[in-house]
N, C-alpha and C positions, 0 to 999 in steps of 0.2 A: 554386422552388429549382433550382438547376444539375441535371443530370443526377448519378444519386448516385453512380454508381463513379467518375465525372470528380473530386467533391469529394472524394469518401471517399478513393481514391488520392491525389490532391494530397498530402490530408492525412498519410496511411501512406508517402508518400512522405521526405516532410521529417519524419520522425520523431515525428509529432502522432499523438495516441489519438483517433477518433471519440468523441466524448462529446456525451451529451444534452445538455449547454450549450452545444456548440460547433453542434450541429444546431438548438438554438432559437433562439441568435442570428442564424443566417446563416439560418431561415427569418423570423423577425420582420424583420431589413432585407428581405429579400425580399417580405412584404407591406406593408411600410411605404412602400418607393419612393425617399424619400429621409430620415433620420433622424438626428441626434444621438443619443451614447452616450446620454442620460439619457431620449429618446425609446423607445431600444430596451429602455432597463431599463424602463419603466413597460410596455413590450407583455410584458416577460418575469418581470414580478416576481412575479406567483400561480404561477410553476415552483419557485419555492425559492432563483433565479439571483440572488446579491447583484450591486451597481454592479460593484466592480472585478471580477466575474470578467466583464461586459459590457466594461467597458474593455478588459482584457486578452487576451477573446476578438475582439473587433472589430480591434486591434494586429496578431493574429493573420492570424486571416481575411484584411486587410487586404496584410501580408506575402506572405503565398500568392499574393495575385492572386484572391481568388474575391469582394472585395467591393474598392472605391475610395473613398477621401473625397477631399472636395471644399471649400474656404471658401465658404461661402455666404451668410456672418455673419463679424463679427469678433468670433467666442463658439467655442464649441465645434463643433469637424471636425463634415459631413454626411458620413453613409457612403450606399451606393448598390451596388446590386447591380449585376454586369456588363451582364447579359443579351445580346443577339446581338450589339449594337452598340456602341463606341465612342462617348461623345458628351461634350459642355461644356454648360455652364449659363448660363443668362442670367436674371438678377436682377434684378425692378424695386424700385429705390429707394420705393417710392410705397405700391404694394398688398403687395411680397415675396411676391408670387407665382414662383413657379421655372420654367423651363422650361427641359425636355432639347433639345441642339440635336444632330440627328446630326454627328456630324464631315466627314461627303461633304458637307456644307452649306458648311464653308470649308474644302475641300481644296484650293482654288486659293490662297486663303492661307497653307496650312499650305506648299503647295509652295515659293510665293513664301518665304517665309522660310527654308526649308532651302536653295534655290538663292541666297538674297544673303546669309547671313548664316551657312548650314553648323548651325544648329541645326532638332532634329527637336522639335514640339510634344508636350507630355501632355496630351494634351485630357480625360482623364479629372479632372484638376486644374483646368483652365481655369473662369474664372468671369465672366461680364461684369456691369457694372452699368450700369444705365441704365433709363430707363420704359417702359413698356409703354404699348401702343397708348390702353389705356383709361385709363391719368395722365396721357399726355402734356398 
């Protein structure tokens, strides 16, 4: 889980209450890695946490900055905990296995496109598709 005064204030910041729902979902993404809303309700659902209060706290969380979804799937948003780094996902069509790619892996891309083209990437959004080593 993020350092807790970092989330706790975020949260106290923007006028959010610390609530035990609000701590179990943003710790289930946090041990899950990468997860759909209906993934995080099944890690949270012996808490008492119905679906929509997992929707609406993931929205949340989401807003703040302390977690990011991603398309991973043309289904339902992956959420993803920050952690130290920035990174994108690459998706093999074959096995759908995921993999985090740091973003200093194409910072000469991301550069290239802010110098010809004036837009900056959300690599936190980014998603590649394609196979992996062991489908090709």
């Amino acid at each position: 889980m993020p350092e807790a005064p970092d989330w706790r204030e975020r949260l106290r910041r923007s006028g959010h209450r610390l609530t035990p729902q609000r701590a179990r979902v943003l710790e289930a993404v946090e041990q899950l890695g990468h997860a759909t809303p209906d993934e995080v309700y099944a890690h949270v659902q012996g808490d008492g946490i119905n679906l929509s209060t997992v929707y609406r706290t993931l929205e949340l969380l989401n807003e703040l900055g302390l977690i990011r979804h991603a398309h991973l799937t043309d289904r339902a948003p992956t959420y993803h905990a920050l952690g130290d780094r920035e990174h994108f996902h690459l998706v093999c069509r074959g096995c759908r296995s995921v993999l985090s790619v740091s973003g200093e892996e194409i910072a000469g891309f991301a550069a290239g496109v802010k110098a010809d083209h004036g837009f900056s990437l959300d690599l936190g959004h980014l998603t590649v598709f394609g196979l992996c080593q062991d489908c090709v």
